[in-house]
C-alpha positions as CSV (number, residue, x, y, z in Angstrom):
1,X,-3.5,10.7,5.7
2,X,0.0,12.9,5.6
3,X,-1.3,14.8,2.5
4,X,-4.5,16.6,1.7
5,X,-5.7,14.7,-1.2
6,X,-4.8,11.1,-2.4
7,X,-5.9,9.2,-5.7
8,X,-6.8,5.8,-5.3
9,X,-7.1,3.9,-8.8
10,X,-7.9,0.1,-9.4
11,X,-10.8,-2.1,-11.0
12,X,-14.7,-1.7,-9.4
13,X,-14.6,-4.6,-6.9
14,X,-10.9,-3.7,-6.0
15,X,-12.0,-0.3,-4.7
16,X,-15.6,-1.5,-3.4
17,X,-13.5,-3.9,-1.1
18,X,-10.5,-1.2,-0.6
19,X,-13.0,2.1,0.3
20,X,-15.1,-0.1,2.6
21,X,-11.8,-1.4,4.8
22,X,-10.5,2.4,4.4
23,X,-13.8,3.8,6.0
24,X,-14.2,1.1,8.7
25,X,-11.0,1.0,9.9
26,X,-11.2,5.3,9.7
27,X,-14.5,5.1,11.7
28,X,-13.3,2.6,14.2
29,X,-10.4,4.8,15.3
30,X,-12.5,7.6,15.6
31,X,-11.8,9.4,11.8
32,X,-15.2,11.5,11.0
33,X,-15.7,9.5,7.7
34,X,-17.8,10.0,4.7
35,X,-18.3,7.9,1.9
36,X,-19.9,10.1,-1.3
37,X,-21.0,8.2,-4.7
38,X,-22.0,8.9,-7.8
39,X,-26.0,8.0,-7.3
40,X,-28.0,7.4,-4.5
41,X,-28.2,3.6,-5.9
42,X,-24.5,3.4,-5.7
43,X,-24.6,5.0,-2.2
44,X,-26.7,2.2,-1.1
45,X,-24.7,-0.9,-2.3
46,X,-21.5,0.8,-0.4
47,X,-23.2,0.8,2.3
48,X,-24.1,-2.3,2.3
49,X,-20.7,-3.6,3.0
50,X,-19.8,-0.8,5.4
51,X,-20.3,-0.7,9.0
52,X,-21.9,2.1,11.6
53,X,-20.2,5.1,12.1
54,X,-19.5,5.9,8.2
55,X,-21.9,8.2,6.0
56,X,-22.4,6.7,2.9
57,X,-24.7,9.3,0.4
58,X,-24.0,10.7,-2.9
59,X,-21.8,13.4,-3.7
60,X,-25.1,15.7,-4.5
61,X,-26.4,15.3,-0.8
62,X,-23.3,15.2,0.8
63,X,-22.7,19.3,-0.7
64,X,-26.5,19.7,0.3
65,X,-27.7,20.9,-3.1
66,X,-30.1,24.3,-2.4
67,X,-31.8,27.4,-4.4
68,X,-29.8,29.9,-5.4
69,X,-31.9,32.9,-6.5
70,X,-28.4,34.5,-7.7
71,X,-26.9,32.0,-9.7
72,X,-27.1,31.8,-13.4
73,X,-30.1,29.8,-15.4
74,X,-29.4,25.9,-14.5
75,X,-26.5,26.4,-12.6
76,X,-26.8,24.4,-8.6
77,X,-25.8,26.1,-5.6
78,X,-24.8,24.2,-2.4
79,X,-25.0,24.8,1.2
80,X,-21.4,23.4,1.6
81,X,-18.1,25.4,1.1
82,X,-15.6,27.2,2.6
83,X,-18.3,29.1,4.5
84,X,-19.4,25.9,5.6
85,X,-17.5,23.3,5.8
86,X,-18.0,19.7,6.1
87,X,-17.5,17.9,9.8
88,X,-15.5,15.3,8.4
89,X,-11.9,14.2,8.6
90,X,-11.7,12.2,5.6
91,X,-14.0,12.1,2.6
92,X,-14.0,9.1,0.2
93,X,-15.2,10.0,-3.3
94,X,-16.0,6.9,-5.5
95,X,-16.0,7.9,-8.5
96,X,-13.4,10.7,-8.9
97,X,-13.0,10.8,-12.4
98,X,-16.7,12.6,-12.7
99,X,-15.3,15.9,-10.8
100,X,-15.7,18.3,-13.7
101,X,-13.7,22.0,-13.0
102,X,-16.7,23.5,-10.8
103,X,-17.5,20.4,-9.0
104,X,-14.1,19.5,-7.9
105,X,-13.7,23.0,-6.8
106,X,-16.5,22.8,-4.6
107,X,-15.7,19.8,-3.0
108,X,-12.7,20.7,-1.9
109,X,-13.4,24.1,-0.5
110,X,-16.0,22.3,1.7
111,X,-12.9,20.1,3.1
112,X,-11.8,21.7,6.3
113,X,-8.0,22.4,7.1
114,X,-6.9,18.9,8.2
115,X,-9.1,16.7,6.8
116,X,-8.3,14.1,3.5
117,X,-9.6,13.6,0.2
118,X,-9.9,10.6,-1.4
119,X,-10.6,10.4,-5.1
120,X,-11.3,7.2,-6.6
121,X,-10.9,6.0,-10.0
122,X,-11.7,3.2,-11.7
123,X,-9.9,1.7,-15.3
124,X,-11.1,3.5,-18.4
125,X,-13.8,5.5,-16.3
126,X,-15.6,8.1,-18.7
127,X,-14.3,11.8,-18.6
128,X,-16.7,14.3,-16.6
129,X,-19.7,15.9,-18.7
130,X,-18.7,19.2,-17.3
131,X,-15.5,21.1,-18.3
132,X,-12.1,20.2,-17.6
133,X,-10.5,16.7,-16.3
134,X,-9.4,17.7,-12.7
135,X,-8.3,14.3,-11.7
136,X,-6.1,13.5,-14.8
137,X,-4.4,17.0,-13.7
138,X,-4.0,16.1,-10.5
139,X,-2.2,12.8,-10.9
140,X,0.0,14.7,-14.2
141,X,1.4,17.3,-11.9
142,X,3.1,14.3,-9.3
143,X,2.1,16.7,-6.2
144,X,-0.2,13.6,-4.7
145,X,0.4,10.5,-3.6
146,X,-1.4,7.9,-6.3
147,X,-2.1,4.2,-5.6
148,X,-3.0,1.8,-7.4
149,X,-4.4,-1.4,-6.4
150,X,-3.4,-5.1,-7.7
151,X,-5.9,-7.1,-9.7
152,X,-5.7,-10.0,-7.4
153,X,-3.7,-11.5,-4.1
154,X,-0.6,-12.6,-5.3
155,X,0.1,-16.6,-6.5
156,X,1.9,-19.3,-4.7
157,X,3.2,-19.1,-0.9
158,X,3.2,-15.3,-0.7
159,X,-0.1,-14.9,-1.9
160,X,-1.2,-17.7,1.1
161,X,0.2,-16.0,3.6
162,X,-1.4,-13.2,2.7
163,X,-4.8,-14.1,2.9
164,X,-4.1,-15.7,6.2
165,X,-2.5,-12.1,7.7
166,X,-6.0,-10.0,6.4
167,X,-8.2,-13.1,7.6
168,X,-6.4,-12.1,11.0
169,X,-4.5,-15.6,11.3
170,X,-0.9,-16.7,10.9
171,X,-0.9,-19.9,9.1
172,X,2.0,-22.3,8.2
173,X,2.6,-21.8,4.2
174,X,5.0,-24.6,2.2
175,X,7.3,-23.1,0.5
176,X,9.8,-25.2,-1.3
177,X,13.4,-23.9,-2.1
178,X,12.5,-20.4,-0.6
179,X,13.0,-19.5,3.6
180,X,9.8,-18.1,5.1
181,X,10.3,-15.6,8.0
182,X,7.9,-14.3,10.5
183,X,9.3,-11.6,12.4
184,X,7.0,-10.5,15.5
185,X,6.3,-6.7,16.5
186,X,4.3,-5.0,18.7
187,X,3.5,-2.1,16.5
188,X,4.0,-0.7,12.6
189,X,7.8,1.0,13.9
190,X,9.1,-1.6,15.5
191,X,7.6,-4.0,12.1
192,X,9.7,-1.5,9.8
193,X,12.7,-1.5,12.1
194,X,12.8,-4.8,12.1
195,X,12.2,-5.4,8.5
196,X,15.2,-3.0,7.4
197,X,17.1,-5.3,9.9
198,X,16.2,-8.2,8.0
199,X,16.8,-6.8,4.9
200,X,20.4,-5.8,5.6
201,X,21.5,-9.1,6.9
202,X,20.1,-10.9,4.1
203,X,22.2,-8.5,1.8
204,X,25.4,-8.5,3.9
205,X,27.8,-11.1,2.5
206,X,28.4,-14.3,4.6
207,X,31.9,-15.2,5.4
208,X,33.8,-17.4,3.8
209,X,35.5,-20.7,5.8
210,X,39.4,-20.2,6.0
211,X,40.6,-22.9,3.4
212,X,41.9,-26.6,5.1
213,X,45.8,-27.5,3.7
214,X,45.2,-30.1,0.8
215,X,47.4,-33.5,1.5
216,X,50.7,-33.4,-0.3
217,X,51.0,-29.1,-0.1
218,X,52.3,-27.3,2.4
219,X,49.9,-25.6,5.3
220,X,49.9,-21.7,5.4
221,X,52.7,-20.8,8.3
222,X,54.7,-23.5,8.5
223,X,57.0,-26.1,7.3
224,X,56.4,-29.4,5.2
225,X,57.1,-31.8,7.6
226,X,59.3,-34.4,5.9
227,X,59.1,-38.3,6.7
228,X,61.2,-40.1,8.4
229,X,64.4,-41.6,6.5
230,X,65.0,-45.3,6.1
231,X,67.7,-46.6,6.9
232,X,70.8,-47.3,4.0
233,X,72.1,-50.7,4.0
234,X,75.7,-50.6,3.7
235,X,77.2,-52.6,0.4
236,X,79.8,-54.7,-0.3
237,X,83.0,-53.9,-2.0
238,X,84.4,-56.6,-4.4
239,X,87.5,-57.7,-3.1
């Protein structure tokens, strides 16, 4: 939540599972949180998986759609803007990719300073029916942060340990030919810190053992000691 507006791309169930942690673990540390979807249908299966303390509605009641004498033949007014901003600190949108021009602006005028905007997308979502494509802009210009989520838990001992970590348990994963570390922390600084430590030593080469004198050569720094000399029997001279 450094930056003002993230984008948040990945299949539907990926981003069902991934907005509902986002928002209950927001909520739970006391983030005003809003969750707004396309339909009020859709608003009522997020919910579903989500727990108290998050608004879940669709985007059209969450900008409290009104009259607006003024405004041109079919055009919608809404009581939320920069007049009257929302009372949120984050804002989850589901399905980003239907912000046309006019809609996104909205939206983001009824952000207040501070909060965050979330913009969802999913693979091969359909362009807005409005004008413009604000979220394909968005993620062009490389001024926001965009994520984008894996298909599936990764295979084999990694992928076991991670469903043990999210399932809030530390199990014992077999990994053959590979060294499994578990570095304790009390807190996401000291994890990196210790982490980078990790990292380094790994990377740092390990010394090398000083090389033992082979038998028959002589050892570094001193002499070849010589064996001791038999002694000559004396011979005979013919007479």
């Amino acid at each position: 939540m450094r930056t003002g507006v993230s984008i948040l791309r990945g299949t539907p169930d990926g981003l069902a599972g991934t907005v509902a942690a986002i928002a209950s673990a927001a909520a739970s540390q006391g983030v005003r949180t809003a969750v707004a979807a396309p339909t009020d249908r859709a608003a009522a299966d997020l919910a579903a998986g989500l727990g108290e303390g998050v608004a879940v509605t669709s985007l059209h009641r969450l900008l409290e759609p009104r009259e607006d004498p003024s405004a041109a033949p079919g055009a919608v007014g809404y009581g939320r803007g920069e007049q009257r901003p929302f009372e949120l600190d984050l804002v989850i949108v589901a399905d980003g990719a239907a912000l046309d021009v006019e809609l996104c602006a909205v939206l983001t005028e009824a952000c207040p300073d501070g909060a965050h905007l979330v913009l969802c997308c999913e693979p091969d979502a359909p362009p807005p029916a409005g004008p413009g494509r604000p979220l394909d802009d968005l993620e062009a210009s490389e001024t926001v942060p965009v994520v984008a989520l894996d298909d599936g838990p990764p295979a084999g001992p990694l992928g076991e340990l991670t469903e043990s970590v999210r399932g809030g348990g530390l199990a014992a994963v077999d990994a053959p030919g590979r060294e499994v570390v578990i570095v304790p922390a009390e807190g996401a600084a000291e994890a990196v810190h210790r982490a980078v430590q990790l990292g380094r030593r790994l990377d740092s080469p390990r010394p090398r053992h000083p090389r033992r004198g082979r038998p028959g050569r002589r050892p570094a720094g001193g002499r070849r000691r010589r064996g001791r000399r038999r002694p000559q029997t004396p011979r005979s001279r013919p007479a």
